[in-house]
N, C-alpha and C positions, 0 to 999 in steps of 0.2 A: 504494500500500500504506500501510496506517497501524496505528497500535497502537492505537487510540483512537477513537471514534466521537463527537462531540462538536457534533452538526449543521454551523450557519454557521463556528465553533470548530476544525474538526479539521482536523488537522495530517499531510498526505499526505506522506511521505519520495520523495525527487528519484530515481526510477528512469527517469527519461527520458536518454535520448544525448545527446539536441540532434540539433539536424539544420540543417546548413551556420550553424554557428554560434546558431542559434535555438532556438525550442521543439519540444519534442517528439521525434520519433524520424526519422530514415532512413528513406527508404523501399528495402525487399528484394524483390529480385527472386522472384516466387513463392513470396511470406509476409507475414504480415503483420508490420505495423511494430514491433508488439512482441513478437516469438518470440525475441526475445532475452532476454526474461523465463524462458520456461523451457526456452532451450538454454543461458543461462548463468549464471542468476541461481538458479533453482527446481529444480537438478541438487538430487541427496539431498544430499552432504557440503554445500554452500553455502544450501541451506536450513537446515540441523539449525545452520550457523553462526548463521545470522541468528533461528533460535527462542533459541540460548542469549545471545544479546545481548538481546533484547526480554521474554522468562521468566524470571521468577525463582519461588521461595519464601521466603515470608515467616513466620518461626517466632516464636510465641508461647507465652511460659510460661501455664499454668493452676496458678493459687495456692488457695488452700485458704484457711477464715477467718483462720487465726492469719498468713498470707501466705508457707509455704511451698511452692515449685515440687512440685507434685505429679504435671505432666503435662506436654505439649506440642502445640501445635496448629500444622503447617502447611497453608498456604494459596498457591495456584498463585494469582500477581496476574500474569493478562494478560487482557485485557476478550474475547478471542477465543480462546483456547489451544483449549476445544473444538471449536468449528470448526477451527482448522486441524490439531489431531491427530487428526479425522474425518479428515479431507481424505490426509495423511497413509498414516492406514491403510490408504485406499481404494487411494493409488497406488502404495504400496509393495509391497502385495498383488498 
């Protein structure tokens, strides 16, 4: 999983077990290695924690020529937020 898309650059967050001390994941008995992902990672409450750690909004005054605040403008900064509030709605549905 990442926040970021950045080619050779991008920076995947450590959602792997380890497996007997090494990389990667355990193997489960009639599953795959990582269904741990969404029996315990990608439940609704544990997702919705991990959108509000990586989403934010980012508020911008809109000033006027003489430079007083006339407006405001936010902006959803996560490189992916549509895709996973699609994703989201699909499964919550």
């Amino acid at each position: 999983m990442t926040t970021h898309l950045e080619k050779e650059k991008t920076f995947f967050l450590p959602f792997n077990k380890g497996n007997n001390g090494g990389k990667g994941n355990p193997v489960v008995a009639s599953d795959y290695r990582t269904s741990y992902l969404w029996r315990e990672i990608w439940l609704k409450d544990s997702l919705v924690e991990i959108l509000f750690r990586f989403v934010f909004f980012k508020q911008d005054d809109i000033r006027d020529s003489t430079g007083e605040i006339i407006d405001k403008k936010e902006t959803v900064m996560d490189f992916m937020f549509e895709e996973i509030y699609n994703g989201l709605q699909n499964w919550v549905s």
